[in-house]
C-alpha positions in Angstrom: 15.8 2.3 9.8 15.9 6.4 10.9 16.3 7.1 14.5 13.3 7.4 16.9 13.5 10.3 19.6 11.5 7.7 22.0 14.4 5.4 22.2 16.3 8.2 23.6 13.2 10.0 25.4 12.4 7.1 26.8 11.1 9.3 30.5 7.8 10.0 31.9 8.3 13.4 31.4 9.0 12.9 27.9 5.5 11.2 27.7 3.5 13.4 29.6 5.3 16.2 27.1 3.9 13.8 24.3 0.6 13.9 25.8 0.3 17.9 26.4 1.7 18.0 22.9 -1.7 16.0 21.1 -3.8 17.3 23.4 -3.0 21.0 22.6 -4.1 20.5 19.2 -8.1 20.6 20.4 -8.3 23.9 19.8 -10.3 25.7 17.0 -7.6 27.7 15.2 -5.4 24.1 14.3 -9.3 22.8 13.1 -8.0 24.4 9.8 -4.2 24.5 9.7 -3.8 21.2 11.5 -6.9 19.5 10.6 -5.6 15.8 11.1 -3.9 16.8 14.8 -7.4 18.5 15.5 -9.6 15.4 14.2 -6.7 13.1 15.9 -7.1 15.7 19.6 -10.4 15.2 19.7 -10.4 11.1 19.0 -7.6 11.1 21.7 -9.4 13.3 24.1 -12.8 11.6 23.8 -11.5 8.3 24.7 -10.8 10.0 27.9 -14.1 10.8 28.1 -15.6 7.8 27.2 -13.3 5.7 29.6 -14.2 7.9 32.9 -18.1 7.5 31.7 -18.7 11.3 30.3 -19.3 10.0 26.6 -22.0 12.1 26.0 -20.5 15.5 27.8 -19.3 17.9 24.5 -16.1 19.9 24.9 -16.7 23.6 24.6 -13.4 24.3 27.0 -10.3 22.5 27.2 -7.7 23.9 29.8 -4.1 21.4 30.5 -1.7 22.1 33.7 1.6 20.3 33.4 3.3 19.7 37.1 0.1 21.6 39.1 0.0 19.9 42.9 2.5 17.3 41.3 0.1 16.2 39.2 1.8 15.0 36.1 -0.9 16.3 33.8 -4.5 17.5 34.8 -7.2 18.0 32.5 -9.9 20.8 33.2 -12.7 20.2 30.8 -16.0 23.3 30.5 -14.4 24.4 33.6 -16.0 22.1 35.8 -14.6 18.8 35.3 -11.4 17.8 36.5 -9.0 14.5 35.1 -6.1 13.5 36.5 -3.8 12.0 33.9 -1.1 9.6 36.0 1.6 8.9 33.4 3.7 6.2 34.6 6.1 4.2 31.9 8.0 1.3 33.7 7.4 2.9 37.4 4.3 2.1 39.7 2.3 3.9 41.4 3.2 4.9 44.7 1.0 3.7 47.8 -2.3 6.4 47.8 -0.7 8.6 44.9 -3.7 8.8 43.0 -5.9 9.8 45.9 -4.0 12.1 47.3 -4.2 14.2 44.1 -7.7 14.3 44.6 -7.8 15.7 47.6 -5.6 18.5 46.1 -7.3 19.3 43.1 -10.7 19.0 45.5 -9.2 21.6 48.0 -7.4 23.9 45.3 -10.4 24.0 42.8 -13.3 23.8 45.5 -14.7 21.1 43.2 -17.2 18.1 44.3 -15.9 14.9 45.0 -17.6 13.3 41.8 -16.5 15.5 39.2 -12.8 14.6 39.6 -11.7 11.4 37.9 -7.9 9.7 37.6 -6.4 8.0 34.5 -3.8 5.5 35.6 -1.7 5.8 31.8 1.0 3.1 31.1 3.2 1.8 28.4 5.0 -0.2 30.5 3.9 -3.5 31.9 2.4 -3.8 35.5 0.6 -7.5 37.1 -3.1 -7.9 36.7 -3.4 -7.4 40.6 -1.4 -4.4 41.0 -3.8 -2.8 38.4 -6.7 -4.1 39.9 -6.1 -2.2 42.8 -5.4 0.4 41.2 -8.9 0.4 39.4 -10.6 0.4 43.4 -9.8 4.8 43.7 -12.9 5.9 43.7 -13.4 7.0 40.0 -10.1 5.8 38.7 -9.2 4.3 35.8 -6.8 2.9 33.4 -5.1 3.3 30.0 -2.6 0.6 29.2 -0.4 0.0 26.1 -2.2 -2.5 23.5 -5.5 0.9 23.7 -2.8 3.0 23.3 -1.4 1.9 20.5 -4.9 0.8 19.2 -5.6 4.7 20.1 -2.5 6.3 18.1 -3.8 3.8 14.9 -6.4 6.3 14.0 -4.2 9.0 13.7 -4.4 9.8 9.6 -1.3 12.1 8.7 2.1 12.0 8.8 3.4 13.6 12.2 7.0 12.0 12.8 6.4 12.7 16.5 3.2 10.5 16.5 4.8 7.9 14.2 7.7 7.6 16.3 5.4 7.5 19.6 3.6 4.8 17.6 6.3 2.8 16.4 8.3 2.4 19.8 5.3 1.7 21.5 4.8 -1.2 18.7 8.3 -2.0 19.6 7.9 -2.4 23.1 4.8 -4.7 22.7 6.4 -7.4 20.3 9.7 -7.7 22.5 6.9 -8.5 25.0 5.1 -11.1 22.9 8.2 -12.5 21.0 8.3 -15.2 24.0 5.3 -16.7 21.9 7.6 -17.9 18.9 10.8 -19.1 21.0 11.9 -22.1 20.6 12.5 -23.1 24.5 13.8 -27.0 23.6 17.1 -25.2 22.8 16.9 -21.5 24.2 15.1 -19.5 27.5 13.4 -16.3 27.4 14.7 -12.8 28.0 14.4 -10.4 30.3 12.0 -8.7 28.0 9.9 -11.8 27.3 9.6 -13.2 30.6 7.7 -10.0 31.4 5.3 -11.0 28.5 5.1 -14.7 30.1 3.9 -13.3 32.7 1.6 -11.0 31.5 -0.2 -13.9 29.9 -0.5 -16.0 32.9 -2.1 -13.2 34.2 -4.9 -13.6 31.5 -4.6 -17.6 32.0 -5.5 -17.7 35.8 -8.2 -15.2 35.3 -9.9 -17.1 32.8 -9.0 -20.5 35.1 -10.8 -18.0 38.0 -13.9 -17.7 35.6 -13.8 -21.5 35.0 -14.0 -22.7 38.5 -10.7 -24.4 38.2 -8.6 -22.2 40.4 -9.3 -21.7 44.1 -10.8 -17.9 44.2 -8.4 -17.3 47.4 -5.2 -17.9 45.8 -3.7 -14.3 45.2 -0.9 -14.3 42.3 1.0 -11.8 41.1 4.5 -10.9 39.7 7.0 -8.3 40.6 11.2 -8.0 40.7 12.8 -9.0 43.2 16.5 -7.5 44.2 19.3 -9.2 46.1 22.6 -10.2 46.3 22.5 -12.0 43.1 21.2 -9.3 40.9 17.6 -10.1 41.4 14.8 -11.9 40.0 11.4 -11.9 38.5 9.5 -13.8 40.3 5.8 -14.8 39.7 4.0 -15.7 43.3 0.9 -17.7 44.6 0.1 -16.5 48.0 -2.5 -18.2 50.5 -2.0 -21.5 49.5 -1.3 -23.0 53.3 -1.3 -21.1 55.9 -0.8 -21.8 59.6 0.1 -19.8 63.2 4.1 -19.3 62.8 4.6 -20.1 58.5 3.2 -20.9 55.7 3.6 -22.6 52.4 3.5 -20.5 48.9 4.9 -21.2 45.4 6.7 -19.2 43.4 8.1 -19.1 39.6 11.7 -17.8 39.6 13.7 -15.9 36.7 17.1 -14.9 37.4 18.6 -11.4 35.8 22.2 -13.0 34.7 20.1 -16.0 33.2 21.8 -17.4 29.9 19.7 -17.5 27.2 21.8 -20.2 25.7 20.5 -22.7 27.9 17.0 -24.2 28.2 14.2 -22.7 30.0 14.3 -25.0 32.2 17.6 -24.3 33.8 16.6 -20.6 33.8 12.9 -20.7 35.1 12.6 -22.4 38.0 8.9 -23.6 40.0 9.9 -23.5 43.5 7.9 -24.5 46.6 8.4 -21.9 49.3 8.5 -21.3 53.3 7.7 -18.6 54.9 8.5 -18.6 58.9 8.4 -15.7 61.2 11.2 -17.1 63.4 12.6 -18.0 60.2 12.9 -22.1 61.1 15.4 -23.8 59.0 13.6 -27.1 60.3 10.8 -26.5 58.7 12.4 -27.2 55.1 13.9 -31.0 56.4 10.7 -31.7 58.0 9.0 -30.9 54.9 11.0 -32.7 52.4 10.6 -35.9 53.4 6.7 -35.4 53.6 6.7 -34.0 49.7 9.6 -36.6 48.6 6.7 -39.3 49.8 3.7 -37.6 47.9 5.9 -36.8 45.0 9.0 -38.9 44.3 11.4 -37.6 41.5 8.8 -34.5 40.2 10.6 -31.9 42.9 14.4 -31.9 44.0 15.7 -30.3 46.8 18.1 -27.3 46.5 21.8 -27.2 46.2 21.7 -25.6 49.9 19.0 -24.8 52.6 19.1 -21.0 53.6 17.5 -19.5 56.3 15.6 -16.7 56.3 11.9 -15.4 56.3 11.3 -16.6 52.5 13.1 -20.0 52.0 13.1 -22.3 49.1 12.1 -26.1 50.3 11.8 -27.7 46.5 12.3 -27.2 42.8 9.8 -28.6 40.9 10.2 -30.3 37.1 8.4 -30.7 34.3 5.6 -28.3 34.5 6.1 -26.6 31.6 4.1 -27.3 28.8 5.7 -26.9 25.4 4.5 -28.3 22.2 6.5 -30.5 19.5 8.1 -27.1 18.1 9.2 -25.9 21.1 6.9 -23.3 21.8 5.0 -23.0 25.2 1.5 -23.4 25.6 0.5 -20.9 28.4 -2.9 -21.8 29.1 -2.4 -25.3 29.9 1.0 -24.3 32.4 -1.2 -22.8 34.3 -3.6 -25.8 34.5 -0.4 -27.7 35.7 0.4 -24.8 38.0 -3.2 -25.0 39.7 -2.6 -28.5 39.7 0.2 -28.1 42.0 -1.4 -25.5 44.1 -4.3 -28.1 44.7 -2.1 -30.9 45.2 0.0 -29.1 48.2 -3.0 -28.0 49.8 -3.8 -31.4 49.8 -1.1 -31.8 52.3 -2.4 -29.6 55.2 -2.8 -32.4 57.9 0.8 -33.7 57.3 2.5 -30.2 57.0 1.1 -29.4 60.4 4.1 -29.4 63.2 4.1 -29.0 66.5 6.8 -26.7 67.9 
């Protein structure tokens, strides 16, 4: 297999240079020369359009600033309307970033309020609630990987740059989905396809949401998590019991030095967490007992009780569901993960303690 530049360029500024780099073919002297760029330009381009809600609007004037107001790219279309392209590739988005663009390109440009618009762009992979915010800015949306790559399908000629683009983008996604065909009887996930675990329970408790089966107040969402260790992934259900000085949360755990070699079950661990202000070590012995009662030999208590603001109180087993080749079915480990988010909050009277 050749070499593709995007394993090496692999920064945003190489993609924002990618994006500059199609977009500058929407011009009428390539409409000849480079007919397919052009025709591929203005498929690219209008997808913009349609996703901020100007389908109809026709580009007469197409302007692109690289780095203005440290904006990664903006967009200034019949010199009136004004897009902020946010290229991000395994980086968030800092707290406000997006809005405070606006208010640049508002003050710099003298432009109204309504005809500036942000495009959140991302190959990377980001939780369903930390997009969702994202989609609140006022006239902000989103362009993630799979409509990219569905995007960069109907390009028709033969541009290395755009096949390469293409083909590590394509690359990215399966390392993300290849989770779906491992055998986890004799072998965990990777780094790589826990990410893609998680990005389908994502889709699971949404559609659980839809159902009625989850509790609409139950926040989840997934993020890594650094210590001492070397950090984790970890995949959290907040508001599940909450009183004055702690509260009660679960939490899925991936470790980075995981072994691959072993099971998925030594690797991925269900925890039932504690959360304390004072940080109360008590809390965890008090607790045990009361879940040991309601739950026998399904949870085990850790090798060692820390204390700390965020402690772990109980591993629990066997909620994984895998089927008789080995392979996990996602929709239905998240039934069992409800399940247990249910069951504990079940529990409120006895968890209650009096300090």
């Amino acid at each position: 297999m050749r070499p593709n530049i995007f394993k090496y360029a692999t920064s945003e500024l190489s993609q924002d240079a990618l994006i500059c780099y199609v977009l500058s073919y929407y011009d009428e002297i390539f409409k000849e020369t480079y007919s397919l760029e052009y025709l591929f330009a203005e498929k690219f381009l209008y997808h913009i359009m349609e996703k901020v809600g100007l389908k109809n609007l026709q580009v007469k004037k197409l302007k692109l600033e690289k780095q203005v107001l440290a904006i990664d790219i903006l967009l200034i279309i019949n010199d009136s309307i004004y897009i902020i392209i946010e290229d991000k590739t395994f980086t968030s988005e800092r707290e406000n970033q997006m809005n405070g663009y606006r208010e640049k390109v508002i003050n710099k440009y003298k432009v109204k309020e309504e005809n500036v618009y942000c495009i959140y762009y991302k190959t990377g992979d980001e939780s369903y609630s930390n997009l969702y915010l994202i989609q609140q800015g006022k006239n902000t949306y989103t362009i993630l990987r799979e409509e990219i790559i569905s995007l960069f399908k109907k390009y028709e000629g033969n541009n290395i740059i755009h096949e390469d683009y293409l083909l590590n983008l394509i690359d990215i996604q399966n390392e993300k989905e290849s989770f779906k065909d491992r055998d986890l009887r004799i072998e965990s996930f990777n780094w790589s396809e826990i990410i893609g675990f998680y990005n389908e329970l994502d889709k699971s408790f949404l559609r659980l949401k839809q159902e009625g089966i989850m509790p609409k107040d139950i926040g989840f969402n997934w993020h890594y998590t650094a210590n001492k260790q070397g950090g984790f992934m970890c995949y959290y259900f907040e508001n599940v019991l909450n009183f004055q000085k702690y509260s009660y949360y679960l939490q899925l755990e991936f470790a980075s030095d995981n072994d691959k070699k072993k099971t998925v079950k030594n690797n991925l661990k269900f925890v039932i967490k504690v959360w304390s202000c004072d940080k109360d070590i008590s809390l965890l012995y008090k607790g045990l007992d009361i879940l040991i009662d309601n739950y026998g030999d399904t949870i085990v208590k850790p090798s060692r009780f820390a204390r700390g603001s965020w402690m772990t109180q109980a591993i629990i087993k066997n909620y994984l569901v895998i089927n008789e080749v080995g392979i996990i079915d996602v929709y239905k480990t998240a039934i069992n993960i409800v399940s247990w988010l249910n069951s504990l909050r079940s529990l409120k009277k006895k968890l209650i303690f009096d300090f």
